[in-house]
C-alpha positions as CSV (number, residue, x, y, z in Angstrom):
1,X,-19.6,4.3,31.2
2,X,-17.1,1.6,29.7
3,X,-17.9,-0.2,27.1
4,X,-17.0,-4.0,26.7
5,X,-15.0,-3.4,23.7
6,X,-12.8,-1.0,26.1
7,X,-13.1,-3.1,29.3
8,X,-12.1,-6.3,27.0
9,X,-9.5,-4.7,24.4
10,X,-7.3,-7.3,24.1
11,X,-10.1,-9.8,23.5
12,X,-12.3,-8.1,20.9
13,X,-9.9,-5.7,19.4
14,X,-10.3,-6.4,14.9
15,X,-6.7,-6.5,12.8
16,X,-5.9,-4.2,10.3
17,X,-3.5,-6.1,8.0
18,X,-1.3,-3.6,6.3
19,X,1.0,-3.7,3.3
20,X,3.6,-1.0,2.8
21,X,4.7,0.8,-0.4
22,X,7.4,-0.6,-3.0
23,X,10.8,-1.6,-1.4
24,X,9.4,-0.3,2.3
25,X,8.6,-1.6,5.1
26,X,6.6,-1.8,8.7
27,X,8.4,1.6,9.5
28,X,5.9,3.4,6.3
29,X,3.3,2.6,9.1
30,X,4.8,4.6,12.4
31,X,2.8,6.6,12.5
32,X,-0.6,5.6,12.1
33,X,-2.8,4.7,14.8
34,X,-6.5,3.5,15.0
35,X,-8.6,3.3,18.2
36,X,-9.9,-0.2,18.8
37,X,-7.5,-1.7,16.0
38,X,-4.8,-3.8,16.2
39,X,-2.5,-3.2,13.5
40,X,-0.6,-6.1,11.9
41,X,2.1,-4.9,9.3
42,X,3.1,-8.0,6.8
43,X,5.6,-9.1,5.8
44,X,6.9,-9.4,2.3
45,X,6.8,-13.0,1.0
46,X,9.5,-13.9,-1.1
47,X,9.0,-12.7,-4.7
48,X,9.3,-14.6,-7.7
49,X,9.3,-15.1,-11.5
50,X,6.6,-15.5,-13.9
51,X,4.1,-14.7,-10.7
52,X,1.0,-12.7,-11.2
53,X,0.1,-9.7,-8.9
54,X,-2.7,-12.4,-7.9
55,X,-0.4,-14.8,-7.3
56,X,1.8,-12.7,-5.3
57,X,-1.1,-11.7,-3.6
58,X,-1.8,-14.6,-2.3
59,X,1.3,-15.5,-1.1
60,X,0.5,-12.9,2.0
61,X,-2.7,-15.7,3.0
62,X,-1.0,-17.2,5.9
63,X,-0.1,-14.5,7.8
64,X,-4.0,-13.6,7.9
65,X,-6.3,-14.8,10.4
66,X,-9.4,-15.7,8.2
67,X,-11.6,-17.1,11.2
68,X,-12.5,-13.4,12.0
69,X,-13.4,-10.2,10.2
70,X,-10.6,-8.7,7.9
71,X,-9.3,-5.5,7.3
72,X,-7.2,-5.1,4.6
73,X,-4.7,-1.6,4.2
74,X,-2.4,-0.5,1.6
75,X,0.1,1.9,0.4
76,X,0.9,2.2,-2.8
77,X,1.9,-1.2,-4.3
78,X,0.5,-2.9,-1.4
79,X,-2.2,-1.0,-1.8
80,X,-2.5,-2.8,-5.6
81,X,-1.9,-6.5,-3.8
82,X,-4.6,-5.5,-1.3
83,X,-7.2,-5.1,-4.1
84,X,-6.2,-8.4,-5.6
85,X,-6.3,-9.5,-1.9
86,X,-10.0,-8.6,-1.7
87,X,-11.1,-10.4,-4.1
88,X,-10.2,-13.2,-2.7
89,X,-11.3,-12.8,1.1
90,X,-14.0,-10.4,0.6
91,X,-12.7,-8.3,3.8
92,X,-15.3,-5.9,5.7
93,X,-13.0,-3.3,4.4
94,X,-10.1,-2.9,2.0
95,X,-8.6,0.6,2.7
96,X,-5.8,1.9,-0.4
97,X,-3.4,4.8,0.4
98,X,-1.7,6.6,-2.5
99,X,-2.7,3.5,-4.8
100,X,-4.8,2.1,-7.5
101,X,-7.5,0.2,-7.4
102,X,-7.3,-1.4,-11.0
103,X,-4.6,-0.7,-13.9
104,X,-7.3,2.1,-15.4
105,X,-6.5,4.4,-12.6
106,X,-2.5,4.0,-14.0
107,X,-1.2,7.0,-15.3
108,X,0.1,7.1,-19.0
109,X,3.9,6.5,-17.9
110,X,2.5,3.5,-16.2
111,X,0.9,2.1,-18.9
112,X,3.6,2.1,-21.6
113,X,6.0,-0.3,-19.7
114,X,4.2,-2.6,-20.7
115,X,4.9,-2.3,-24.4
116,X,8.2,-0.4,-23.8
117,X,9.8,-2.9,-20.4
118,X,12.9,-0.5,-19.9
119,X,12.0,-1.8,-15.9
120,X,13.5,-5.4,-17.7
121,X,16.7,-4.0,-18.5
122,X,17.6,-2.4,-15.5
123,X,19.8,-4.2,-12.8
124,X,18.4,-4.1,-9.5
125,X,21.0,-2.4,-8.0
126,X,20.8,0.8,-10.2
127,X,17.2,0.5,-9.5
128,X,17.9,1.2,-5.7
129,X,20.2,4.2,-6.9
130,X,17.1,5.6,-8.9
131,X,14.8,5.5,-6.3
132,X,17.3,7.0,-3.8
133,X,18.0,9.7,-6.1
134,X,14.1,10.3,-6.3
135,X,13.5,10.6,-2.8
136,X,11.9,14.3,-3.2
137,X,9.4,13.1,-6.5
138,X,8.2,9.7,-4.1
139,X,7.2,12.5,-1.5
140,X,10.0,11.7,0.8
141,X,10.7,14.7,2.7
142,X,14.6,15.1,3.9
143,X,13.4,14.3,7.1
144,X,13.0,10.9,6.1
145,X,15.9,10.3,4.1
146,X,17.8,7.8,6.1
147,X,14.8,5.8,7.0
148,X,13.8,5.5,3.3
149,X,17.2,4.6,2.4
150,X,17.6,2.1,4.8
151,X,14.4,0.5,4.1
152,X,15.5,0.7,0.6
153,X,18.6,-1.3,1.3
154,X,16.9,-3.5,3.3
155,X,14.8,-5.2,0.5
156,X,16.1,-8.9,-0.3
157,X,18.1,-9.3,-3.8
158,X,16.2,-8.5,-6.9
159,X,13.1,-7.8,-5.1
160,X,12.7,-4.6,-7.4
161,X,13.5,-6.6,-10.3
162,X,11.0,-9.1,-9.3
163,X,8.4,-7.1,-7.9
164,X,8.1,-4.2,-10.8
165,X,6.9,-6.5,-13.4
166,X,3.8,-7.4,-11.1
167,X,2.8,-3.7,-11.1
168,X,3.7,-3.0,-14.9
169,X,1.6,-6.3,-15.9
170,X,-1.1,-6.1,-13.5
171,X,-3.8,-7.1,-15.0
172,X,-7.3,-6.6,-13.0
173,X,-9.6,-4.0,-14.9
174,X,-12.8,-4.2,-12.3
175,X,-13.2,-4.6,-9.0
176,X,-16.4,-6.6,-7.5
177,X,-15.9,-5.2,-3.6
178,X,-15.9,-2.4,-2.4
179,X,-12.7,0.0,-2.2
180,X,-12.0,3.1,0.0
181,X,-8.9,5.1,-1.3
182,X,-7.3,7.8,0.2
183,X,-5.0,10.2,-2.6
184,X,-2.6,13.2,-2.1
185,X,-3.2,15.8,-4.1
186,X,0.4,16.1,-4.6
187,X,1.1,12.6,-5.8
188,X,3.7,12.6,-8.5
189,X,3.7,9.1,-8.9
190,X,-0.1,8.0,-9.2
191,X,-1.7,11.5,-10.2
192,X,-4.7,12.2,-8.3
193,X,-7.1,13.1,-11.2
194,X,-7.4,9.2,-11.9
195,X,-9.1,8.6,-8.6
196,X,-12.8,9.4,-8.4
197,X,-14.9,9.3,-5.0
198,X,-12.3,9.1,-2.6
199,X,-11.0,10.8,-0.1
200,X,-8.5,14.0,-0.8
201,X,-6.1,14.8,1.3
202,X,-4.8,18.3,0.3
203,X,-0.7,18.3,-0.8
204,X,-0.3,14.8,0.3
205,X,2.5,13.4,-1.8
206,X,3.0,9.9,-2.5
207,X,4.6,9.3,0.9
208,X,1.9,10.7,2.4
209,X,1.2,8.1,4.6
210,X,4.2,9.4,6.7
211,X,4.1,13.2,7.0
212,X,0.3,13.5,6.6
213,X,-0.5,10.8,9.6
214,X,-2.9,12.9,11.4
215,X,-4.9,13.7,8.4
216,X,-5.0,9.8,7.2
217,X,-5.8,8.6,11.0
218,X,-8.7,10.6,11.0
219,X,-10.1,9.3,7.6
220,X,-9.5,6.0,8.7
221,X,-11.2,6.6,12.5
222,X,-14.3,8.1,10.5
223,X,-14.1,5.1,8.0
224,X,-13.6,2.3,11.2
225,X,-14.9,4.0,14.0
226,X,-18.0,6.0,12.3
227,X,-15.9,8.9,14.2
């Protein structure tokens, strides 16, 4: 038998608002699907100086629809602005893909730039050339080469130069809702062992969210869906 949340899709169907990774974009997405959710990739707002990760947070609030329940998804840095995000909307669920929830789940590399900013010293244009060049330690498989460098290049001027410092002086220490995160075992970037009672996805690198799809769709059907 149908049920009225099939027979009336387009009428009932929640939003999933998703955040991509660092200098990505709706394309980090492609290839995650979740029956009986509608999923609405932001946009980035424009960054800016002497902002907050809280403040930048915030700056994503009018492209949500707060009159009906919220999901809230992540990757990575968005992941991070999602938690900050939560604590302001208190979503039915805030969902964090290769991320942190706080800056205690930073590894140690993470945590010195704030006493050593190299990040501040860097042009934003060599900053692009680093990441490029890192491609295979971000978990970028060849595969997706092109589409990470065009997403790359297709970050507005001195968004990495902006954005970084939000990360490297993030400042939230507890969270007060509650947080699912799903982690790659095979994350160079945010090591694994810093995240406790999630869910593991075996050799997921940090880009996970693109060549481990099936994997993460399930978690998130089960963690949605009760599926």
């Amino acid at each position: 038998m149908e049920s009225p949340r099939t027979r009336n899709n387009k009428e009932i169907m929640n939003t999933i608002y998703a955040i991509p990774g660092l200098g990505t974009d709706r394309n980090l997405y492609k290839n995650i699907r979740v029956p009986n959710y509608e999923l609405k990739i932001l946009d980035w707002p424009p960054p800016g100086k002497r902002l907050t990760m809280k403040d930048y947070s915030l700056k994503f609030l009018p492209q949500i629809d707060q009159t009906r329940p919220i999901y809230l998804l992540g990757v990575s840095f968005g992941g991070m602005l999602c938690a900050e995000l939560a604590e302001h909307l208190n979503p039915a669920k805030t969902i964090l893909i290769s991320s942190c929830r706080n800056r205690y789940q930073f590894p140690f590399l993470l945590k010195i730039l704030k006493y050593v900013p190299i990040h501040k010293i860097v042009p934003d244009k060599i900053i692009r050339l680093l990441a490029k060049a890192n491609r295979k330690f971000l978990g970028f498989e060849k595969s997706s080469e092109q589409l990470f460098n065009k997403m790359i290049d297709s970050m507005p001027k001195k968004y990495f130069s902006l954005c970084i410092p939000y990360i490297v002086e993030w400042k939230r220490r507890i969270n007060t809702v509650s947080i699912i995160q799903i982690h790659g075992t095979s994350d160079k970037l945010l090591p694994s062992k810093k995240i406790k009672n999630g869910y593991s996805v075996n050799k997921g690198s940090h880009s996970m969210v693109l060549n481990k799809a099936a994997e993460i769709n399930t978690i998130l059907n089960k963690e949605l869906n009760g599926l």
